[in-house]
C-alpha positions in Angstrom: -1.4 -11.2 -5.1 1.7 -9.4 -6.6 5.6 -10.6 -6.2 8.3 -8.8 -6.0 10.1 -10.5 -9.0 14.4 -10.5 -9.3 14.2 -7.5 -11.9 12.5 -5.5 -8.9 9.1 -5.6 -10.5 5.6 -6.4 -9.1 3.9 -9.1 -10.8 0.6 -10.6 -10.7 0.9 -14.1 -9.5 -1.3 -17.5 -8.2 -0.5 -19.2 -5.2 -1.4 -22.9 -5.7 -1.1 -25.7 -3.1 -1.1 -29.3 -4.3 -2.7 -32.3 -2.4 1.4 -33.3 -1.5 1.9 -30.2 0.4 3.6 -28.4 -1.9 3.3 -24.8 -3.0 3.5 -23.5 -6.5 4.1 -19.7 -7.4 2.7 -19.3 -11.0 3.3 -16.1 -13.1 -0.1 -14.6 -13.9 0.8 -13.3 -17.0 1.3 -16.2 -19.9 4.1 -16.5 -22.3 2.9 -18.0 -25.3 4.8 -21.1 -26.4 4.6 -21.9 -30.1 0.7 -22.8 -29.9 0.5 -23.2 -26.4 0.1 -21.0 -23.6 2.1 -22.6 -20.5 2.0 -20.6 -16.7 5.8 -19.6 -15.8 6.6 -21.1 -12.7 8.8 -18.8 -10.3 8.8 -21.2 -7.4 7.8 -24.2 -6.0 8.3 -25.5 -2.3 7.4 -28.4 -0.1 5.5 -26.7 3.0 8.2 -27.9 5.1 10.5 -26.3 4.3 8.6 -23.0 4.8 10.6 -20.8 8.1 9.1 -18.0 8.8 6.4 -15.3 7.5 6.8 -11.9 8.7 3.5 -9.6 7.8 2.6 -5.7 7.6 0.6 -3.1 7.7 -2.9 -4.1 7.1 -1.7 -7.3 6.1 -1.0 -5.6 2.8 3.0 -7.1 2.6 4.1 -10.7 3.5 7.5 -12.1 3.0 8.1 -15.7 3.6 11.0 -17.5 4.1 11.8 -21.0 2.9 14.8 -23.4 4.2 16.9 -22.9 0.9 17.4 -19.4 2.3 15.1 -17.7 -0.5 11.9 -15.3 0.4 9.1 -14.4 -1.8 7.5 -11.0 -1.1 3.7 -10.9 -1.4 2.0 -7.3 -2.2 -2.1 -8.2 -1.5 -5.3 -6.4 -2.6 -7.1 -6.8 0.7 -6.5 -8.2 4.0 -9.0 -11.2 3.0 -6.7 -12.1 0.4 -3.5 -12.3 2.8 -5.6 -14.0 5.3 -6.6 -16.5 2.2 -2.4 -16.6 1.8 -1.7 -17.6 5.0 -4.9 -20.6 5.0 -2.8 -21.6 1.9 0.4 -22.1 3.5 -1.2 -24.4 6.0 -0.7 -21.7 9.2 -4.3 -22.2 10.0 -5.3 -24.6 8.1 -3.3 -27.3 9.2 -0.7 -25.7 11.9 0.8 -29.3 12.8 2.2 -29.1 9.3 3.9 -25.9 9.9 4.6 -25.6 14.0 8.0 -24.6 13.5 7.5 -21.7 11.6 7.6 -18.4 12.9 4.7 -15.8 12.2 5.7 -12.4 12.8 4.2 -8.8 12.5 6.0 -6.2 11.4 3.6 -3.6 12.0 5.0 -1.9 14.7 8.3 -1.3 13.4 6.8 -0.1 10.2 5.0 2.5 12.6 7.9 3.7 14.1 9.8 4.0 10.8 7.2 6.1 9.8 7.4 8.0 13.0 11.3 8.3 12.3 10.8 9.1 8.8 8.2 11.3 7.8 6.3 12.4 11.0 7.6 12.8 14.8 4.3 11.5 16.3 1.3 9.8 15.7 -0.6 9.9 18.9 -3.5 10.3 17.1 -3.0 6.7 14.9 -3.4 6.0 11.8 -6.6 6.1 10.1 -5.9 4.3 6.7 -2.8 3.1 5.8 -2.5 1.6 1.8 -0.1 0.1 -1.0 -1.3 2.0 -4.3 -0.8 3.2 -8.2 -0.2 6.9 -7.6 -0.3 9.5 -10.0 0.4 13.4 -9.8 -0.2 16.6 -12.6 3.5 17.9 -11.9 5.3 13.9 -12.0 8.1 13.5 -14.0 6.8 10.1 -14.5 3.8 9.7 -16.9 2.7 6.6 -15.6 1.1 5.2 -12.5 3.8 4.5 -9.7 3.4 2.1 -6.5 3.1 4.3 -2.9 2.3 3.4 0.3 -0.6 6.5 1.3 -0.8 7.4 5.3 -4.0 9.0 6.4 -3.9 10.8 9.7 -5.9 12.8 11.7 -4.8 16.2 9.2 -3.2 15.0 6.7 -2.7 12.7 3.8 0.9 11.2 3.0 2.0 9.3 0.1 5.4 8.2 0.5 8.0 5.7 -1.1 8.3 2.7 0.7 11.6 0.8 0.7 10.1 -2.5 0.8 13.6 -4.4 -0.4 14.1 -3.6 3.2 11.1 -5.5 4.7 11.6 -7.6 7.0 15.3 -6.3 7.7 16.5 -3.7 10.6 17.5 -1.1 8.5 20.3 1.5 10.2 21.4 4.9 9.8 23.9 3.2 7.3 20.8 2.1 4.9 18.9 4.2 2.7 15.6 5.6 4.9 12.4 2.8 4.9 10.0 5.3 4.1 10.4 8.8 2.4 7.9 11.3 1.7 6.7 12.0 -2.4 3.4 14.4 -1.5 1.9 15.2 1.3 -1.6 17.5 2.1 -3.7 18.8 4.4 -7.2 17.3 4.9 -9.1 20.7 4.3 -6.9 21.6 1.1 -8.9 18.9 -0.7 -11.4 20.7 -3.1 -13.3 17.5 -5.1 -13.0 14.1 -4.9 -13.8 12.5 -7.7 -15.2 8.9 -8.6 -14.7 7.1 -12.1 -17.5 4.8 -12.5 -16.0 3.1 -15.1 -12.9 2.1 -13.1 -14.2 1.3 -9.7 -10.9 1.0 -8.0 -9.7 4.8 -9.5 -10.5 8.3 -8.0 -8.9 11.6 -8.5 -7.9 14.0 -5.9 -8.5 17.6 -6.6 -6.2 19.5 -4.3 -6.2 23.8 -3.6 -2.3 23.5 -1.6 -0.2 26.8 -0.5 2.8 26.6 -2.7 5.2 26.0 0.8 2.8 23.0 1.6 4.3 19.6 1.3 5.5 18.2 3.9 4.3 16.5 6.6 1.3 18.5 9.0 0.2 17.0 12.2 -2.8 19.2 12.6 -5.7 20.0 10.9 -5.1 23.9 10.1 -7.9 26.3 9.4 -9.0 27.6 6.5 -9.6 31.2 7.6 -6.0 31.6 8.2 -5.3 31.4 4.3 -3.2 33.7 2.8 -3.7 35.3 -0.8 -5.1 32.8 -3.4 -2.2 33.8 -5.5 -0.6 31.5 -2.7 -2.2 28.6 -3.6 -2.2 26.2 -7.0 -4.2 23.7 -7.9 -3.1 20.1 -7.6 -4.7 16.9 -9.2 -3.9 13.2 -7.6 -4.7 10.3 -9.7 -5.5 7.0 -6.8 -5.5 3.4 -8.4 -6.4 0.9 -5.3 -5.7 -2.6 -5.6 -9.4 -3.0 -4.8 -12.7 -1.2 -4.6 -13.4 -2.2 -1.0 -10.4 0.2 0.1 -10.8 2.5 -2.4 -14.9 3.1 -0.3 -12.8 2.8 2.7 -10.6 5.8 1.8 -13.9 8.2 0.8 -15.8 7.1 4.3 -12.5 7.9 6.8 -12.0 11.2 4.0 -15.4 11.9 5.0 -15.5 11.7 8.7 -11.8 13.9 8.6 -13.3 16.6 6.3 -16.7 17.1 8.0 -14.4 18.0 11.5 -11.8 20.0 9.5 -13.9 22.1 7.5 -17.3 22.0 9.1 -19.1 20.9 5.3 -19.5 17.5 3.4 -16.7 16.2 1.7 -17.4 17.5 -2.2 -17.0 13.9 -4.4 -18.2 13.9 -7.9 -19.2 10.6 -9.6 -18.4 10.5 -13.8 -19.0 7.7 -15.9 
């Protein structure tokens, strides 16, 4: 898993629970001591004193609370890894150890902030919703940055997502939860392609009208395309957190292409 660390940066980390019940955070990344190499501890907590565990979207963000007032927020690859989380912290495991804690989801609110936010309505759902690296050809930015990407039924969104304010009720007074970085339509995407040597990397190869960008709740048509001179070519670089929702991604890309554009999806493997 990744924590959100007190400099504001997301760091790999191990979740270890001894046999006296209590639960270590461990820095992935070693600092070498003279001739030892020695795990930097960030945390460490007796399961008793855990409060309360609020989770997201796909499972994909858990903060949890301890007693001493301080809260540890968890950024996992899968939703078998947060479900491995929560086994550690005894909530299914052994839930007599942990009755009084509170397990909430947060997933509806992050729905409507997203409704709120970047699209009035979503009566058709989501079909993917993801925490990744994101990457575009005209970023300021030359490396990889983290996004939260919304698939709907016509669109793909990747937007910032506030997630210092997870957990919270943010008001008009707060900066917005979610805001929108790019945004396309399903039937502008001209390639996919698929790195072979980096299984959890694909690049997007967009054909976008130079007004396009924000948010479209439908699924447009093709034939209603102005002059190509109105359209530029885009490229999205798409590091997952793991391959199993990176083959998610290409199947629902699949099954919204095929109904928007009538042809299979164009992905190119290279390796």
């Amino acid at each position: 898993a990744f924590c959100r660390t007190k400099d504001y940066q997301y760091k790999e980390v191990a979740l270890l629970r001894s046999s006296q019940n209590k639960l270590y955070v461990l820095l992935v990344d070693m600092e070498q001591d003279e001739q030892e190499i020695m795990p930097r501890v960030l945390g460490c907590y007796r399961l008793e004193d855990l409060e309360k565990v609020l989770t997201g979207l796909g499972l994909q963000a858990l903060r949890v609370h301890m007693a001493d007032h301080t809260a540890h927020l968890f950024l996992t690859r899968t939703s078998k890894e947060a479900q491995d989380v929560l086994w550690l912290l005894n909530l299914f495991s052994f839930p007599q150890l942990t009755s009084g804690v509170s397990l909430q989801s947060w997933e509806k609110i992050q729905v409507k902030l997203l409704e709120k936010c970047i699209c009035a309505s979503l009566k058709m759902g989501i079909f993917l919703y993801s925490m990744l690296m994101f990457w575009k050809n005209d970023a300021e930015e030359e490396s990889l940055v983290i996004r939260s990407l919304v698939v709907t039924e016509g669109s793909i969104c990747v937007c910032i997502e506030n997630l210092h304010q997870f957990g919270c009720f943010p008001d008009d007074s707060h900066p917005p939860y979610f805001s929108l970085d790019e945004c396309c339509s399903i039937n502008s995407i001209k390639e996919v392609v698929v790195d072979q040597r980096d299984k959890e990397c694909l690049t997007l190869i967009l054909h976008k009208h130079i007004n396009e960008g924000r948010f479209h709740s439908s699924t447009g048509n093709s034939q209603n395309k102005q002059a190509d001179e109105n359209y530029t070519v885009h490229t999205w670089k798409l590091k997952w957190f793991s391959e199993e929702t990176l083959l998610k991604f290409i199947s629902v890309l699949k099954a919204l292409y095929s109904g928007a554009v009538s042809s299979p999806l164009p992905v190119k493997c290279i390796s």
